[in-house]
N, C-alpha and C positions, 0 to 999 in steps of 0.2 A: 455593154450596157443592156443589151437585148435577155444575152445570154441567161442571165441569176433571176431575172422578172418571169420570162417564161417559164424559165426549170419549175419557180414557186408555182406558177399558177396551174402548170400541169400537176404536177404532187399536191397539190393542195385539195385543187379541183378536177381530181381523175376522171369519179363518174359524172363531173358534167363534160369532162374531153371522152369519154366513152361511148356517151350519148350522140353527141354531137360528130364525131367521125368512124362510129361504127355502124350509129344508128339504133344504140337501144343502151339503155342502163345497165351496168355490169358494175361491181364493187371490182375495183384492181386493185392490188398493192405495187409499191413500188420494187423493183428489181434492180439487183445492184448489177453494174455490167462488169465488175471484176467476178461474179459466178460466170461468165460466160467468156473469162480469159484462156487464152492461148499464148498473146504476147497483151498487154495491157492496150486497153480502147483508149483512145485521148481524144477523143470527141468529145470538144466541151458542151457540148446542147444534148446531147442523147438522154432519153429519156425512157426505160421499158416500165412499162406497168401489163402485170401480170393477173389474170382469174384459175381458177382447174381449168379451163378451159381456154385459153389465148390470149397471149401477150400482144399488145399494144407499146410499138415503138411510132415514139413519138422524135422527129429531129428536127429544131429551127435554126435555119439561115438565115444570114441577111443577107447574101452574095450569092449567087450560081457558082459552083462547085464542081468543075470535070470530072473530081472519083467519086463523084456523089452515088451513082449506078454502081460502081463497085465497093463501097462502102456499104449502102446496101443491102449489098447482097452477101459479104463479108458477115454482116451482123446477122442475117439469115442464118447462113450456115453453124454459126456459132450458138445460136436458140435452137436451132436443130439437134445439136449435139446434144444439147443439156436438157434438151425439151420434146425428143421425138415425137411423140403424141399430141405436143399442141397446136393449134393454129396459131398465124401471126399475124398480124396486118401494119404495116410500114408506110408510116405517112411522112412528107417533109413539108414541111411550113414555110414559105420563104414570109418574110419579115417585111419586105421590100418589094416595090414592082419591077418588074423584069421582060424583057420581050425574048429574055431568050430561049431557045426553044427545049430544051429538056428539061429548065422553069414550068414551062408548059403542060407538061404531060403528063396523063393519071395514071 
């Protein structure tokens, strides 16, 4: 339910998600995560949006997630491959409140 409202609204409205968690307007396009295959991503919320200059992953949750830290960092590595020169910045969204504590952490 979360899932298909969020994806729109990021892809729709990148530079105002730009703005809003980089901190400054940047035009992104969107990034297919089958260019950043190895074995196929099936994260259905992932979201890259790309500038020449750094890609923004955007991932929303509605649950805490144990491989979320390696998930991650999995998608790091894989923008690295394909992206060596760029920066990235890796945000997750939870949907829902949570106390639990890697919820928590920036």
């Amino acid at each position: 339910m979360f899932d298909p409202t969020c994806k729109f609204l990021a892809e729709t409205f990148s530079s105002d998600f730009a703005s809003w968690l980089l901190g400054e307007p940047i035009a992104l396009t969107q990034l297919s995560p089958t260019e950043l295959s190895l074995e196929p991503i099936r994260a259905d919320s992932l979201i890259l949006l790309a500038s020449d200059e750094i890609i923004l992953q955007i991932e929303f949750q509605t649950d805490p997630d144990p491989t979320m830290a390696f998930r991650m960092a999995d998608y790091r590595l894989r923008v690295y491959r394909r992206f060596p020169n760029k920066q990235m910045r890796q945000v997750v969204i939870y949907l829902t409140p949570s106390s639990n504590v890697p919820v928590l952490q920036w």
